[in-house]
VOPAGU-2260 file (C-alpha; in pm, 1 decimal, decimal comma):
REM VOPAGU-2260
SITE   aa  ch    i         X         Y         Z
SITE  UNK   A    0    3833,4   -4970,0    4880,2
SITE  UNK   A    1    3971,3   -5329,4    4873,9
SITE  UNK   A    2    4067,9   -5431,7    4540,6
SITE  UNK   A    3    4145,9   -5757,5    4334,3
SITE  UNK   A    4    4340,6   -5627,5    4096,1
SITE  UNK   A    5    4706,7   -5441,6    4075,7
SITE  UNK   A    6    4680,0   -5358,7    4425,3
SITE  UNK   A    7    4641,0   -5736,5    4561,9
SITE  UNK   A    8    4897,7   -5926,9    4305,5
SITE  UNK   A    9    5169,3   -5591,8    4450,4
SITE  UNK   A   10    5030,4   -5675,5    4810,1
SITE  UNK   A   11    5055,8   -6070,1    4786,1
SITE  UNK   A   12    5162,3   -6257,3    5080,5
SITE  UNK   A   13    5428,3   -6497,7    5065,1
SITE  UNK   A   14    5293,9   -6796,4    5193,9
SITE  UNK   A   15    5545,4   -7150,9    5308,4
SITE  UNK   A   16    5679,5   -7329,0    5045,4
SITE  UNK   A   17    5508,4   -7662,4    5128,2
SITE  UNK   A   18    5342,5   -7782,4    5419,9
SITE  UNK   A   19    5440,6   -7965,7    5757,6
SITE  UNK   A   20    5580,0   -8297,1    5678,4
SITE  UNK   A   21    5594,8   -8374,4    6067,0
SITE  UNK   A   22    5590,0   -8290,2    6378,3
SITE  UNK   A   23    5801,4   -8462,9    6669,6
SITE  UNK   A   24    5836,3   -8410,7    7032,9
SITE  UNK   A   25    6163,2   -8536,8    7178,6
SITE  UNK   A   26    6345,3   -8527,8    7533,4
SITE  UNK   A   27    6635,0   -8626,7    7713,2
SITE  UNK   A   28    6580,8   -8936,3    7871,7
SITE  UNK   A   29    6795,2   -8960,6    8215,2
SITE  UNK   A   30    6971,4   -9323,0    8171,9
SITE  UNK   A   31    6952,5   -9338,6    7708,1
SITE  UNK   A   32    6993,4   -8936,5    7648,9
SITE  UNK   A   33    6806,4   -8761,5    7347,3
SITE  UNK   A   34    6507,9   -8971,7    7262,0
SITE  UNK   A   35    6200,7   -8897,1    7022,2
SITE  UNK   A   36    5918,9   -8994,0    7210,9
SITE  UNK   A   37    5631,7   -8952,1    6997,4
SITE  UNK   A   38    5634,9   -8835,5    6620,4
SITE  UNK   A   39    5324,3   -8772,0    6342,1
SITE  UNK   A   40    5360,6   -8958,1    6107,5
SITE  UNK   A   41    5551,9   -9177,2    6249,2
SITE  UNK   A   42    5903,0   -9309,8    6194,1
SITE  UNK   A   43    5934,7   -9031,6    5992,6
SITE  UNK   A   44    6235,2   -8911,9    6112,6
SITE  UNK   A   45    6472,7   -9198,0    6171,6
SITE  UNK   A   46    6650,5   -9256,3    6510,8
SITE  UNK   A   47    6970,8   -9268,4    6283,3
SITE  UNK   A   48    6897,7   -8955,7    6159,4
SITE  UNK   A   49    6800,5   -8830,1    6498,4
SITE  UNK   A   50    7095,6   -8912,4    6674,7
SITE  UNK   A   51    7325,1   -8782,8    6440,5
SITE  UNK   A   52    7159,9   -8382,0    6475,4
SITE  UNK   A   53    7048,6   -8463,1    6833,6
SITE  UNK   A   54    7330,6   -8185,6    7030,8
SITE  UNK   A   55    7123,1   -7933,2    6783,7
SITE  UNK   A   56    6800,4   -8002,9    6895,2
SITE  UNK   A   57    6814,8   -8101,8    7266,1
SITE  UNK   A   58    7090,5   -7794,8    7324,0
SITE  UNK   A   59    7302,9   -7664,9    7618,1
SITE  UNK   A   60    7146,7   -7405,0    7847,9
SITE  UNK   A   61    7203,2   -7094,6    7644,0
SITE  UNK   A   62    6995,9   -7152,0    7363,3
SITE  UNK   A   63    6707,1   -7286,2    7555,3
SITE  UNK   A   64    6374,1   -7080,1    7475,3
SITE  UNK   A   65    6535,9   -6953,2    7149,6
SITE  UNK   A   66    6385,6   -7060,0    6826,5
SITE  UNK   A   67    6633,5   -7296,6    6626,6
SITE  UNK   A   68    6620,8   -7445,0    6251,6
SITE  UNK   A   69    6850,9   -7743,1    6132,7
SITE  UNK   A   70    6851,1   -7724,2    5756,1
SITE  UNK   A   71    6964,1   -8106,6    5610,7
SITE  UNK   A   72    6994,6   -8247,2    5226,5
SITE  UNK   A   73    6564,8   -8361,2    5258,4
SITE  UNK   A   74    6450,8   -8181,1    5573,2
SITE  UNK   A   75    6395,3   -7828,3    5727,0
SITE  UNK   A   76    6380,6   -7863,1    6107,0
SITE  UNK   A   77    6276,6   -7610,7    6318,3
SITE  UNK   A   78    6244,1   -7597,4    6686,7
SITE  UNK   A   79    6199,2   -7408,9    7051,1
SITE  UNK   A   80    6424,1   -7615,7    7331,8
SITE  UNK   A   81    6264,5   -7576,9    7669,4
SITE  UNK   A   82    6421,6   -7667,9    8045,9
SITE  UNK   A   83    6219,6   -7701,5    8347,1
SITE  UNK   A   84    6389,9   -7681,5    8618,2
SITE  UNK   A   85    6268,3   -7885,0    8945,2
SITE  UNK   A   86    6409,4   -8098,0    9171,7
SITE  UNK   A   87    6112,6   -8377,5    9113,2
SITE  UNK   A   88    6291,5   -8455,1    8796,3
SITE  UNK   A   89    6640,5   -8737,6    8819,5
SITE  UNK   A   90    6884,4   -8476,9    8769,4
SITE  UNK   A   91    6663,6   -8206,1    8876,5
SITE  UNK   A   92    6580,7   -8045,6    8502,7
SITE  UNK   A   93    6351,2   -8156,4    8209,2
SITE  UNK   A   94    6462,2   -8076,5    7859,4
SITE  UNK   A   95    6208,4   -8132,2    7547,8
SITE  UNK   A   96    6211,8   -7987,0    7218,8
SITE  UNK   A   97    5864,6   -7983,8    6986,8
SITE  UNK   A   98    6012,4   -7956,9    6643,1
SITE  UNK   A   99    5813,6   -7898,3    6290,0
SITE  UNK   A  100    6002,0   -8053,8    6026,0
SITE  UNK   A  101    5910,8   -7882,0    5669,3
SITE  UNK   A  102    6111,9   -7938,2    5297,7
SITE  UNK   A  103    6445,6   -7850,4    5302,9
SITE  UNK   A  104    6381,9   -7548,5    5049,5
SITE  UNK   A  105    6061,9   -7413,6    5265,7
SITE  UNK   A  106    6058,6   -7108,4    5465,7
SITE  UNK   A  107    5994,5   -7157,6    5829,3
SITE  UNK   A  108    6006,6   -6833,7    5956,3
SITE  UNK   A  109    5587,2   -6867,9    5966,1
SITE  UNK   A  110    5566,6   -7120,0    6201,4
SITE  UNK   A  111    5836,8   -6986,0    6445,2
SITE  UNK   A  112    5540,5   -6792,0    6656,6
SITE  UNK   A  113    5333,4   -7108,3    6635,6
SITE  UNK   A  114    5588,8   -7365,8    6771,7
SITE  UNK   A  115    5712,2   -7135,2    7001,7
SITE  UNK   A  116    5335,6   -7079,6    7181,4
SITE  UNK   A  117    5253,3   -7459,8    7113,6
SITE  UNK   A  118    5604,5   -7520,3    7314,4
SITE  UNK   A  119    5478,4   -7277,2    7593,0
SITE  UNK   A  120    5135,9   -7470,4    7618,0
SITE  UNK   A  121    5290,2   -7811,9    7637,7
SITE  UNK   A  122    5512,4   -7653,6    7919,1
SITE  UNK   A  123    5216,4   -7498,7    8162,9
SITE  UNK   A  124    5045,3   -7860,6    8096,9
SITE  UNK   A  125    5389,4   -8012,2    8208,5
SITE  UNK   A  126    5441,0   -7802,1    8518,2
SITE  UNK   A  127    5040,0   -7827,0    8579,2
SITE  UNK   A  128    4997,0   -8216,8    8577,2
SITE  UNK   A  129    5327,0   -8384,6    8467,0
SITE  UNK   A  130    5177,8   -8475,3    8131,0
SITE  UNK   A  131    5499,0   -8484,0    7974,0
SITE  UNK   A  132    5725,5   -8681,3    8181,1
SITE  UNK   A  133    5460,0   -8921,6    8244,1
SITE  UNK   A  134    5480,7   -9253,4    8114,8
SITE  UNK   A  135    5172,4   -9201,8    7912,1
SITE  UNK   A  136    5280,6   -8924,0    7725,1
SITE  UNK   A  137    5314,2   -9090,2    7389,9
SITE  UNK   A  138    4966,4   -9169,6    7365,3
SITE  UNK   A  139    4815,4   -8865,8    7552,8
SITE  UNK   A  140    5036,0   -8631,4    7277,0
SITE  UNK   A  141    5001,5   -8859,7    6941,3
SITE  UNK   A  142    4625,3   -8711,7    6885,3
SITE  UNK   A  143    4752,2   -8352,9    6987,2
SITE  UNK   A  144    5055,3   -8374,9    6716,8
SITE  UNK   A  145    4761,0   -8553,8    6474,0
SITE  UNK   A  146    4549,6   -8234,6    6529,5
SITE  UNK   A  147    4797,5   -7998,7    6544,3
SITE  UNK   A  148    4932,0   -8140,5    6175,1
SITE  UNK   A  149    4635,5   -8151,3    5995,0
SITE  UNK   A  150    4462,5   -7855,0    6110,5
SITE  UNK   A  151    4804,4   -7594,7    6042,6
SITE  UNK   A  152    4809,2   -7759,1    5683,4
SITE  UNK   A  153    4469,8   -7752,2    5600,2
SITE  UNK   A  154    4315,3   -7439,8    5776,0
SITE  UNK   A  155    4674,0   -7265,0    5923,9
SITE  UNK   A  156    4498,3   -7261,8    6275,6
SITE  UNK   A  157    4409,5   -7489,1    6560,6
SITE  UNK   A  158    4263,3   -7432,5    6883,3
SITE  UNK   A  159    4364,5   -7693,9    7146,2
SITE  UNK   A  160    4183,4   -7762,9    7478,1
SITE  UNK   A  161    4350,4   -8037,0    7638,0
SITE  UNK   A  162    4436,9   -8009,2    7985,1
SITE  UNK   A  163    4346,9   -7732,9    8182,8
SITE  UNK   A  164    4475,6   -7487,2    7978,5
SITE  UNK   A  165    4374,0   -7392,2    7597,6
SITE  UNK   A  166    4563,2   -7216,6    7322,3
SITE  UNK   A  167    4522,0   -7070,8    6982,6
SITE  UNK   A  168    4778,6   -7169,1    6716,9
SITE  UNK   A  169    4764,1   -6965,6    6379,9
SITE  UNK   A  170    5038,7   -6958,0    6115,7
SITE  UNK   A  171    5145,0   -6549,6    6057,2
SITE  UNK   A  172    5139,9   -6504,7    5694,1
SITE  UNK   A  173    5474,0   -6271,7    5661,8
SITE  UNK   A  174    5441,8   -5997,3    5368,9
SITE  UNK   A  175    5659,0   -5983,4    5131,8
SITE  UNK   A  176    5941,9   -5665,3    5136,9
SITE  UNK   A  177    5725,3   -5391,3    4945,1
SITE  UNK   A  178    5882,3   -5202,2    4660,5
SITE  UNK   A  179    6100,3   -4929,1    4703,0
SITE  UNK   A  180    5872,7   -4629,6    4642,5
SITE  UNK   A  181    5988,3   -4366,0    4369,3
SITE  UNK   A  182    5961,8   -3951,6    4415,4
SITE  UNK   A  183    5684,4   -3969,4    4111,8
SITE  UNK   A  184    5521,0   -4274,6    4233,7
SITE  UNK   A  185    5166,1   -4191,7    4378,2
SITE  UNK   A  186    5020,6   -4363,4    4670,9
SITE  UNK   A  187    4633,6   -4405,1    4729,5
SITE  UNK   A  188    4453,4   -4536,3    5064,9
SITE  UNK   A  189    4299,7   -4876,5    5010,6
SITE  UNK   A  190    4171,7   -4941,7    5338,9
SITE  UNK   A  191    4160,8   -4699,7    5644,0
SITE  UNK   A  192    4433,2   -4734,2    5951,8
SITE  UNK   A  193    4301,6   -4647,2    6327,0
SITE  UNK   A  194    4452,0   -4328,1    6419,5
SITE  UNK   A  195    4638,4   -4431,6    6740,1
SITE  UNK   A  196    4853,2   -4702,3    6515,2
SITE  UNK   A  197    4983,4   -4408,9    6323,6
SITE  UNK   A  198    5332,3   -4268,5    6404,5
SITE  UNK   A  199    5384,2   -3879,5    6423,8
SITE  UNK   A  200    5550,7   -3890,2    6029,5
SITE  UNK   A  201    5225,1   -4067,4    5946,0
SITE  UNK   A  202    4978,0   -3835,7    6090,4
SITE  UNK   A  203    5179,2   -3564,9    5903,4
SITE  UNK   A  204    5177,5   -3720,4    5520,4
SITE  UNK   A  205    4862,6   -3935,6    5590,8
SITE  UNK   A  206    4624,3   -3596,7    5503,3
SITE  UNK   A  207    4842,0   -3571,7    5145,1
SITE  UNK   A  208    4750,3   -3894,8    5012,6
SITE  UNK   A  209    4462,9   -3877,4    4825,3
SITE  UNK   A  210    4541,6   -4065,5    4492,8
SITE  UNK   A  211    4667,1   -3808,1    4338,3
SITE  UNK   A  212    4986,3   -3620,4    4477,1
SITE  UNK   A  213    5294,0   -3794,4    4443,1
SITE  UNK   A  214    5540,2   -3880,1    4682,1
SITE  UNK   A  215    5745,2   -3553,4    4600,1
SITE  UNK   A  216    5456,2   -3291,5    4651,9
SITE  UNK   A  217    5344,3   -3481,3    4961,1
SITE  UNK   A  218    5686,6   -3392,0    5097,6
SITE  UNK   A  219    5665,9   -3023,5    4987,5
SITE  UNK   A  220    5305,0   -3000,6    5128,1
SITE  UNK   A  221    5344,4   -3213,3    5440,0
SITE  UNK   A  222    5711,3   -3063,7    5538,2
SITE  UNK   A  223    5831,6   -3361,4    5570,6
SITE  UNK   A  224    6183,5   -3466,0    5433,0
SITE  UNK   A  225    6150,1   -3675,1    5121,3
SITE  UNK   A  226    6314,4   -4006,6    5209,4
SITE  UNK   A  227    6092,0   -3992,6    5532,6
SITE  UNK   A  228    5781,6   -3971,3    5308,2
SITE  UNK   A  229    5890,7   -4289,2    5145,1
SITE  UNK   A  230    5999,6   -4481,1    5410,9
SITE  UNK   A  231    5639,2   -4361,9    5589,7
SITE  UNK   A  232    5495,2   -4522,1    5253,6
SITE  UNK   A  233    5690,6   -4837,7    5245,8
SITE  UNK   A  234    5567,5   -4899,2    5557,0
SITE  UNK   A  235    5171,1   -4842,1    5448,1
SITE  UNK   A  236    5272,1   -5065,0    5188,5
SITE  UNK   A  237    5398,0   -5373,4    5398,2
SITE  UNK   A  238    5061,1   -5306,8    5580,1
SITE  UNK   A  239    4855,4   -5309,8    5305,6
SITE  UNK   A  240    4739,7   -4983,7    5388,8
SITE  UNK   A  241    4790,6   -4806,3    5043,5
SITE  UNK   A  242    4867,7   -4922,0    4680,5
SITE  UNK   A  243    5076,2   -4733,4    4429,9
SITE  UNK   A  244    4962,8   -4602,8    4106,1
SITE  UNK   A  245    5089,3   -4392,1    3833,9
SITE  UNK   A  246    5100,7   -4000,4    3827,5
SITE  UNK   A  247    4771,0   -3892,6    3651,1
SITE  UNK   A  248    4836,8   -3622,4    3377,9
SITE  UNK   A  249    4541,5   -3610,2    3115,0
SITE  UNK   A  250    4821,0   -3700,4    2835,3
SITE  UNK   A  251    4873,2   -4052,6    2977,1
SITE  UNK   A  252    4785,1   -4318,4    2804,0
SITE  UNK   A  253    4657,3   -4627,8    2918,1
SITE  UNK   A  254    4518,4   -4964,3    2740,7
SITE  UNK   A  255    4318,9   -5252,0    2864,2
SITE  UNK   A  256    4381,9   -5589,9    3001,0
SITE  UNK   A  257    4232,0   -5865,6    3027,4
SITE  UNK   A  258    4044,6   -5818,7    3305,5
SITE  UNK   A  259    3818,4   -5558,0    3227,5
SITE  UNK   A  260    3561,3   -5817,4    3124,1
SITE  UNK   A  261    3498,9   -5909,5    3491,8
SITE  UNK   A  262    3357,8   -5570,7    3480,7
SITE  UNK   A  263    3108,1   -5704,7    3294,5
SITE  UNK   A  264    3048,4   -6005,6    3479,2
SITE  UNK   A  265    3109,3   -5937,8    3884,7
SITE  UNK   A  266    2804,1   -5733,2    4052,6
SITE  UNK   A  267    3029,9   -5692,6    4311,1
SITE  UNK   A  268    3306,9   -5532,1    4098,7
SITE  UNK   A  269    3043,7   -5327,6    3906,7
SITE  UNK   A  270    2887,3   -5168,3    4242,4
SITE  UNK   A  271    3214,6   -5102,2    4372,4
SITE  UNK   A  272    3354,6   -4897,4    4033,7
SITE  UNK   A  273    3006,7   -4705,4    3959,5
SITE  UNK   A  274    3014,7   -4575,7    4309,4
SITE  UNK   A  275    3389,9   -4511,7    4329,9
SITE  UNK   A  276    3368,4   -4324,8    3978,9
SITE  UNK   A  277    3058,9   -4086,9    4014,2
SITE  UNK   A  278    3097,6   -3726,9    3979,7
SITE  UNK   A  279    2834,6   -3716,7    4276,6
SITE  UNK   A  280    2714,0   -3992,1    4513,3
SITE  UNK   A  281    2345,5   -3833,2    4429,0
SITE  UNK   A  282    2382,2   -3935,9    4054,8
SITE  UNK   A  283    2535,1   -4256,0    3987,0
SITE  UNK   A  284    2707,3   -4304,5    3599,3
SITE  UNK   A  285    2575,2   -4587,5    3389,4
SITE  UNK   A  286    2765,6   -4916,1    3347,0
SITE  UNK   A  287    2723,2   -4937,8    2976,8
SITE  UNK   A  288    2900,8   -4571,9    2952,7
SITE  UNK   A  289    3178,1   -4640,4    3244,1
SITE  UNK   A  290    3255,0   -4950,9    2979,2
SITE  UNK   A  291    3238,9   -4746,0    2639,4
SITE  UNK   A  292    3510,7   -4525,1    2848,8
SITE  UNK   A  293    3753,9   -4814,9    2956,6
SITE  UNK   A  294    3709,4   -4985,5    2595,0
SITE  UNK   A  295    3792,7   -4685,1    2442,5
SITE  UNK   A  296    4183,2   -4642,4    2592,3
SITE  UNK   A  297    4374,7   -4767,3    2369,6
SITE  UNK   A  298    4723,8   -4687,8    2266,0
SITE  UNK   A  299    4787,5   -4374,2    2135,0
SITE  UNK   A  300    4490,2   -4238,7    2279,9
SITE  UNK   A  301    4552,0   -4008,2    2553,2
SITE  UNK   A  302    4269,7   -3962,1    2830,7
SITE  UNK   A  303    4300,2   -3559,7    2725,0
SITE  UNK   A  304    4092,0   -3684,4    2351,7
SITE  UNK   A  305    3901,7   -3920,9    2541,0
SITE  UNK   A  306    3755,6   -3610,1    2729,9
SITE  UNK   A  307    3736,2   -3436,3    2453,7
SITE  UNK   A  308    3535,5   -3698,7    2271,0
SITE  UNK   A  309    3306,8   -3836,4    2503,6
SITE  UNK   A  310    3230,2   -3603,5    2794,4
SITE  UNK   A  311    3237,7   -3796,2    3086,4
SITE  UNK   A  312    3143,1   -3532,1    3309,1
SITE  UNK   A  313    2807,8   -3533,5    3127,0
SITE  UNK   A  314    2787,3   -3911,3    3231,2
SITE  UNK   A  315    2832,4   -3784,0    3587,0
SITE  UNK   A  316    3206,5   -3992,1    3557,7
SITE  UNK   A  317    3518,3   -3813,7    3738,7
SITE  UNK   A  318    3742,3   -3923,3    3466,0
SITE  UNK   A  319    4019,2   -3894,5    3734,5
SITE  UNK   A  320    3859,5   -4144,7    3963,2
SITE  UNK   A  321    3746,9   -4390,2    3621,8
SITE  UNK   A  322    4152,2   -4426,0    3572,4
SITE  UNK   A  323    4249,6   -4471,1    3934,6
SITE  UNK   A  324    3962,9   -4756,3    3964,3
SITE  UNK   A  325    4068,9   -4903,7    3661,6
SITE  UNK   A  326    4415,8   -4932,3    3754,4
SITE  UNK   A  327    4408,2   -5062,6    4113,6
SITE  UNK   A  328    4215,7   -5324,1    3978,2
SITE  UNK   A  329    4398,8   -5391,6    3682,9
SITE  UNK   A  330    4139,3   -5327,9    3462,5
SITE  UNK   A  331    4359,7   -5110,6    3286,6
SITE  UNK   A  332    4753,4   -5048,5    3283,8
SITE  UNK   A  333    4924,7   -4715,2    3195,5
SITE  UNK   A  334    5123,5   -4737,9    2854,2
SITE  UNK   A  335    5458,2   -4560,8    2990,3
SITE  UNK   A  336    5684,0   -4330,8    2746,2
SITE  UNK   A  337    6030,2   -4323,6    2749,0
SITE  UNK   A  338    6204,2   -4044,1    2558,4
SITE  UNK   A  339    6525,7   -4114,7    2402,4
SITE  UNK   A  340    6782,5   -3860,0    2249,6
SITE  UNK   A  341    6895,1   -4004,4    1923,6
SITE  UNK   A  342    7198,7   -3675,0    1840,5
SITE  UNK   A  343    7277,2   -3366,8    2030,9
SITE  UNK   A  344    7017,5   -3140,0    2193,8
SITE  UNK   A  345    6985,8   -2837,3    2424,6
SITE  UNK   A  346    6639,0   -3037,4    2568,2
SITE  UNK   A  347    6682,9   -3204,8    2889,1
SITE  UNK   A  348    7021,4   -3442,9    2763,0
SITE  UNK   A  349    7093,0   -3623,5    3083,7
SITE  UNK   A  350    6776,0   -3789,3    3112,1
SITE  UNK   A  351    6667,6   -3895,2    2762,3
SITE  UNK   A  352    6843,9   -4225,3    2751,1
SITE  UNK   A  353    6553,6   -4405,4    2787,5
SITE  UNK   A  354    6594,5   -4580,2    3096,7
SITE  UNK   A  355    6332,7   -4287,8    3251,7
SITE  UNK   A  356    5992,1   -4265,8    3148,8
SITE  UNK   A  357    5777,3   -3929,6    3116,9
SITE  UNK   A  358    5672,7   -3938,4    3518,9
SITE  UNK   A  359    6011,8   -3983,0    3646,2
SITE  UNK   A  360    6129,6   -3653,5    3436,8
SITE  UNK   A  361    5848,6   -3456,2    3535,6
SITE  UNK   A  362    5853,1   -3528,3    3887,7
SITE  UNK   A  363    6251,2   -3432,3    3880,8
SITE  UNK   A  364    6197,7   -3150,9    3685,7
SITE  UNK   A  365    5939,2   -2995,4    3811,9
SITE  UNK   A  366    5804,6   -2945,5    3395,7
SITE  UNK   A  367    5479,9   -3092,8    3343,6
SITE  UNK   A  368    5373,7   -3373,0    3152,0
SITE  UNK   A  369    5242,1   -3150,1    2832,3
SITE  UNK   A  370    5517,7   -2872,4    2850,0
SITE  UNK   A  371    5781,4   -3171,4    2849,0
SITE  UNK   A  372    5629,4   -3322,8    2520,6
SITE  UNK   A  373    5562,0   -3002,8    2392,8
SITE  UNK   A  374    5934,2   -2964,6    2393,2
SITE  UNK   A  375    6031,2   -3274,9    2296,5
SITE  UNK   A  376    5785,4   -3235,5    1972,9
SITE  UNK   A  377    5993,4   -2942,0    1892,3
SITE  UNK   A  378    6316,1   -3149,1    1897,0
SITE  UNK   A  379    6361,8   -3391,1    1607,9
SITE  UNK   A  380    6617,9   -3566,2    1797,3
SITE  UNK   A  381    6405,2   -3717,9    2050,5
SITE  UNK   A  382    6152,8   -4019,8    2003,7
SITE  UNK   A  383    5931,3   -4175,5    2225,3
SITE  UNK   A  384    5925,2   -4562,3    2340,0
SITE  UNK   A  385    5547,2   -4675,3    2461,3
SITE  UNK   A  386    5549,6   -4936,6    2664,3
């Protein structure tokens, strides 16, 4: 299952900040030094301006073939210095540098892979047929840099096929860090992973996660130690591999959002939850009663009376499945309760201060959800925060 909801806004990409302002290629000329030779748009970067950060861009031997960035006050430029060495060239080396500039607050770190291929491809068409030292280089790159430019910004790929050679440039969207995952969290599968990109911790926790155990019991059940387990699911999570939802007890309560009326617009959204919610694949729930179920959680109304009240099992709805659904794609949200210890008590003290909800105890515990409120109903000195 692929989701719009929770899962993608936990699972969003960062993308750059702005776009490519310019792109220049530059080289050191034998007789004037560091030159710009051609530039899109151009005159965009100033010879002035150029000269003055020129020993950063055309650099000394050791940095060659290293990725480089030059942050100034207006301008984030980022770069890949490259020497040929031959002794057809006046002092027996070529040095060029094909630099992206970008906003000075923009992240770069996308277009490192792409400027250091496009540097590689300008190279074999250098070695192959002189195009760069040649005196018609300017106007043989311009539409190259042109392309290049407009296709990265607009589509974030470009396929060139100049020369003898041809190349595929595509900007890597980098994820952002995921979330550090928490011994009650619970992760479910979104989308399946081939079995030989899975590490040996993987294939060991990877049969736990169904949607329902949290990180804690997939430790106990897998054998694997606990920090292992989340690191294993931190890295499903950078990969977009699983999502993370709240532990399911049947005295959570949950409330809608906004969303839920694309349930009752998208086709798409309403095939996807009738078939991911059935009892059976043989006998497929109404919409009209999946909906009475979702409008009906509201707070103070735990699942437990929803049951009790409307049966879903006779609808051929797995109630457990209805909540998960609803929650990956934020159709729902899960009302959380914090206790809090308001004078002295024998129940639980060090962790009802409110800054741990119901879960968290639980899963620490080892006391489930009811017997924990069961208690705490007992004990006139603790209340409950929903939020």
């Amino acid at each position: 299952m692929q989701s719009n909801g929770m899962y993608d806004s936990q699972e969003i990409c960062t993308l750059p900040n702005g776009p490519i302002r310019c792109i220049f290629f530059c080289e050191f000329h034998p007789t004037v030094g560091p030159i710009i030779s051609c530039q899109i748009p151009e005159n965009y970067i100033s010879k002035e301006l150029f000269d003055s950060i020129s020993v950063y861009i055309i650099t000394k031997a050791e940095l060659r073939k290293s990725t480089i960035t030059v942050t100034l006050d207006d301008y984030k430029i980022l770069g890949f210095p490259v020497r040929i060495d031959d002794k057809k060239y006046p002092r027996n080396a070529y040095h060029f540098n094909l630099c992206f500039v970008c906003d000075s607050n923009s992240r770069t770190v996308h277009y490192e892979p792409v400027v250091m291929k496009f540097s590689e491809y300008l190279m074999a068409m250098e070695i192959e047929s002189s195009f760069l030292s040649s005196k018609q280089c300017s106007k043989k790159l311009a539409p190259i840099l042109t392309q290049v430019l407009e296709k990265l910004n607009t589509n974030g790929e470009c396929a060139l096929t100049e020369g003898p050679t041809a190349t595929h440039l595509k900007v890597v969207k980098i994820h952002k860090d995921p979330i550090q995952v928490a011994d009650h969290q619970v992760p479910v599968l979104v989308r399946s992973l081939p079995d030989q990109q899975w590490d040996l911790t993987t294939h060991a926790v990877a049969p736990y996660i169904d949607g329902f155990n949290h990180v804690a019991r997939i430790a106990t059940l897998s054998g694997v130690e606990n920090n292992l387990v989340k690191a294993c699911v931190q890295n499903l999570l950078y990969y977009r591999v699983v999502a993370l939802v709240p532990l399911f007890q049947y005295g959570n309560v949950y409330c809608t959002t906004s969303k839920l009326k694309y349930l009752a617009q998208d086709s798409e959204i309403q095939d996807r939850c009738l078939r991911y919610v059935a009892k059976s694949p043989r006998q497929m729930p109404t919409l009209r009663d999946v909906f009475r179920m979702y409008a009906a959680m509201t707070r103070g109304t735990r699942i437990k009376d929803l049951c009790l009240r409307m049966n879903p099992s006779s609808m051929w709805i797995n109630e457990r499945k209805l909540v998960q659904f609803g929650v990956l794609e934020g159709l729902i949200r899960r009302v959380h309760k914090y206790p809090v210890l308001l004078g002295d008590s024998n129940v639980l003290q060090k962790t009802l201060n409110g800054s741990a909800s119901l879960d968290e105890i639980c899963c620490s515990t080892g006391v489930s959800g009811q017997q924990l409120e069961d208690q705490m109903d007992r004990d006139h000195n603790v209340v409950l925060l929903f939020k």
